[in-house]
N, C-alpha and C positions, 0 to 999 in steps of 0.2 A: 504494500500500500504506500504509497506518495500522501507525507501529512502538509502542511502550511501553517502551521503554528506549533509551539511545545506546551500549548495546553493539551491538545490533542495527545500528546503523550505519556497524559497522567491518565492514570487508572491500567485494567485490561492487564493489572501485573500476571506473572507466573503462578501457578503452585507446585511446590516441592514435594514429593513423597519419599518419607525416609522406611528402610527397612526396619520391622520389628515383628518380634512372630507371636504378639498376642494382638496388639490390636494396631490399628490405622494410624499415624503421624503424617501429617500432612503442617507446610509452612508457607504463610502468603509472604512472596520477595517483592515486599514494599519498597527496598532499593533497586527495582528497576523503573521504576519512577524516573521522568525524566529529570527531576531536579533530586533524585537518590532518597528519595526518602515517602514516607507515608503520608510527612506532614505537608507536600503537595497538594496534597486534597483537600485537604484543610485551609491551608492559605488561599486556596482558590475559588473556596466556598465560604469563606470568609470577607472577601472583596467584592465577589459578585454577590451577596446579601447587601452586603450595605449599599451599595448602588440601589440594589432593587428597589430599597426602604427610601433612600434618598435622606442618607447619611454623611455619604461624601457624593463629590461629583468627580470627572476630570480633572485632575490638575491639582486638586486636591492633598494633602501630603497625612495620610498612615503613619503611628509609630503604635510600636511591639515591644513585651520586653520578652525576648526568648531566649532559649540555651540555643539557639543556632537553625534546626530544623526546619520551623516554625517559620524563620524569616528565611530561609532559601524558599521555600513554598511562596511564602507572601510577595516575594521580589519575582518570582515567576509571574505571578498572576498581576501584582502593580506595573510590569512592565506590557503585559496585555492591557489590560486595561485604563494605563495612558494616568496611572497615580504616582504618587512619590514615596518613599517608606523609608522610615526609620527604625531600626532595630536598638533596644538596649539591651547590651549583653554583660554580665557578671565575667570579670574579667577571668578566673577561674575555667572558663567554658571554653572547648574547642577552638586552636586558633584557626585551621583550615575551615570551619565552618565561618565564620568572622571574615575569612578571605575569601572565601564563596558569595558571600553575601554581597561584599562591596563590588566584587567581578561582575552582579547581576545589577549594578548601579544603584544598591540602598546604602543611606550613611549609617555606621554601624558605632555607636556611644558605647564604651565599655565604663562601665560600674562597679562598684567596689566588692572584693571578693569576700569577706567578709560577709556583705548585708542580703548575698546569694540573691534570688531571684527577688524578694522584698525589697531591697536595693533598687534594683532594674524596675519592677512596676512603680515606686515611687519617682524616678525619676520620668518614667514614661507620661505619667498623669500630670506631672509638671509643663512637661512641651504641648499637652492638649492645654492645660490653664493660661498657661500663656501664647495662645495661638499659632505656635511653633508648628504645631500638628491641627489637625483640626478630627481626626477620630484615634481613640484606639479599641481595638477587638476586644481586648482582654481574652485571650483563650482558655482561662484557665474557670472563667465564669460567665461563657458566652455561650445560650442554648441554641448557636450555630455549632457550636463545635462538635457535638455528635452527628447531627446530622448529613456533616461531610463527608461520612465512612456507610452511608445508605448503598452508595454502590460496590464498595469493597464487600457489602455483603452480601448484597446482588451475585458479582461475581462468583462469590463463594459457593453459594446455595448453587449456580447452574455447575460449575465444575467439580463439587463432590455429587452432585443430585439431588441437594437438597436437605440430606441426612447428614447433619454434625451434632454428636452429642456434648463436646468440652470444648470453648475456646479460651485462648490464654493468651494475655497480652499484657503489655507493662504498661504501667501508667503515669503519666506527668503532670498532666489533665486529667488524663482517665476517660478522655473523649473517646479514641479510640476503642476502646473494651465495650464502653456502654453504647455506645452507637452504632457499631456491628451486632452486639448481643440484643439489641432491641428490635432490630430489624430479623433478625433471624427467629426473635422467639415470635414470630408472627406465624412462622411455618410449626416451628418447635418449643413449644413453652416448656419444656424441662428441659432445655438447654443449661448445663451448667455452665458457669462462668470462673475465671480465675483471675485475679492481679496479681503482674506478677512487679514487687517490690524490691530494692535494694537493700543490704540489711544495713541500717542507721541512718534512714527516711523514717521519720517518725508517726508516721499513717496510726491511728488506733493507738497513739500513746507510747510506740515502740523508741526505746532507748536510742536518741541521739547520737553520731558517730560519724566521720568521715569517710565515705566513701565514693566511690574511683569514675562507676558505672554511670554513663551521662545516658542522659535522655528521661532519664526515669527517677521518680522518688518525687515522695508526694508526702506534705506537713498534716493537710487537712483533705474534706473530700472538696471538690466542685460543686460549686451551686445547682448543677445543673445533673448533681448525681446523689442517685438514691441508694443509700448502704445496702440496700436489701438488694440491688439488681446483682452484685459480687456473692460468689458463693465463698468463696476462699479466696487468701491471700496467700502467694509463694516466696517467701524472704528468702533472697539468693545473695551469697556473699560475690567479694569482687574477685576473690581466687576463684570460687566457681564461674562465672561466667565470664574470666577470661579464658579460663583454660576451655570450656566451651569455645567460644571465639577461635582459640589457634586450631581447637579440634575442626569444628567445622572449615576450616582453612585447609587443612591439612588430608583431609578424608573426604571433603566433598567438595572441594572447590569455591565454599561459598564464603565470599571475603564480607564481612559483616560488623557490625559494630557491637559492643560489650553489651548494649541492650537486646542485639537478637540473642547475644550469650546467653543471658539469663532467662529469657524466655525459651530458651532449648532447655536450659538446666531446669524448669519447671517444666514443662513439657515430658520430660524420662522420668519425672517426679509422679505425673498424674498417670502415665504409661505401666509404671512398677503398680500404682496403686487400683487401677483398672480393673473391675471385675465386666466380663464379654468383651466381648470385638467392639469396642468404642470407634465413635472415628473423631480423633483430638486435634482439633486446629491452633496454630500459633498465628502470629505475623513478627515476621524480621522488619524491625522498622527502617534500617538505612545501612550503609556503607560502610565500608572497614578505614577507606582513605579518607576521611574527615577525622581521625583518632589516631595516626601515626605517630606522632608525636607523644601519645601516650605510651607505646608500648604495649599496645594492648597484646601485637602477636610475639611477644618475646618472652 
């Protein structure tokens, strides 16, 4: 097919099947996204709402405060859509994702490491008070943000058939998990669900710590998420899911970031614990080369 835009490139990813001889592993490679990641979708259905609503217009300038994903997605879509964006990022966060972003012409504010992503949204809400910006999304309490991943679970349901009993995903937002799992339980109400967490993200009171895994780890829930739609939570440390990460490198080609780590490591988790032929779905959210510099495959 001949496309004419790199919107046209988002969605329509792969799915992976990994072998296991009791039940079904299947993994959606959200890094084939044309801007590498899931939160593609997200950014793009985040800029074409607020148009729709007449939030912003043209010419208009966006600002985000994200770990990086979030704003490659959103500079895809503000560059369709003829906006300006600004990204604040916690200095702490991915530099090559930082360098993706300004390559896709958003100016990208780093924040103090420290004040981590509360940092970044206070200074974000700053540049809309003072006209600097004139919207931000807020992703993290925007009830767009689920609804971006309607078709990722579209997809879903026609390339297994329909039939998923476990999905597993990490959470930032948490959009991703609940906005796949609410479109699916349309077809399947006892769909179980899983998040899968960092250990030393404080989600449910868990013990404060530093840890390595980006994309993921979550304080509180989302405004726009009900406790009760998660069945379970998967706490994956950063040894685990890096060595995940080199494994998956190393055995099947799939060059990944620490948070599809962990979501594989929860994944062999709910596998072991499986009673019948389950069919368990994950999503690999993005790329191995935006974390280089971490070391994640060493």
């Amino acid at each position: 097919m001949i496309y004419q835009s790199a919107i046209q490139l988002i969605g329509d990813t792969p799915l992976y099947q990994f072998k296991h001889p009791n039940v079904q592993l299947y993994a959606k490679l959200e890094n084939q996204n044309i801007g590498g990641s899931v939160k593609d979708r997200l950014g793009y259905h985040l800029i074409e709402r607020a148009l729709q609503e007449g939030l912003i217009q043209q010419g208009d300038t966006v600002v985000e405060p994200t770990a990086g994903n979030t704003g490659i997605g959103l500079a895809i879509a503000a560059q369709h859509f003829g906006v300006e964006l600004i990204v604040t990022v916690p200095a702490k966060f991915s530099i090559e994702k930082q360098q993706l972003v300004r390559a896709l012409g958003a100016k990208v504010i780093e924040t103090s490491e420290d004040e981590g992503m509360d940092g970044a949204i206070t200074r974000a809400k700053k540049l809309v008070s003072k006209g600097i910006a004139q919207y931000m999304p807020n992703q993290f309490d925007n009830e767009w943000n689920p609804e971006a991943y309607v078709g990722l679970a579209d997809e879903l349901m026609r390339d297994i058939n329909g039939n998923i009993d476990v999905l597993i995903a990490g959470g930032g937002s948490g959009g991703t998990l609940v906005g796949v799992a609410r479109r699916l339980r349309e077809y399947n109400p006892h769909l179980e669900t899983v998040l899968v967490q960092p250990v030393g993200a404080t989600l449910e009171g868990h013990p404060e710590a530093p840890y390595a895994i980006e994309g993921i780890g979550m304080s509180r829930y989302s405004t726009f998420i009900n406790p009760d739609e998660i069945n379970r939570i998967s706490w994956v440390s950063d040894e685990e899911a890096f060595q995940a990460t080199r494994h998956l490198a190393r055995h099947h080609s799939l060059l990944l970031g620490s948070s599809s780590g962990a979501a594989y490591v929860a994944m062999q988790r709910e596998a072991e614990q499986a009673e019948g032929n389950l069919n368990i779905v994950t999503i690999f959210p993005d790329r191995i080369e935006r974390y280089l510099q971490s070391n994640v495959l060493e």
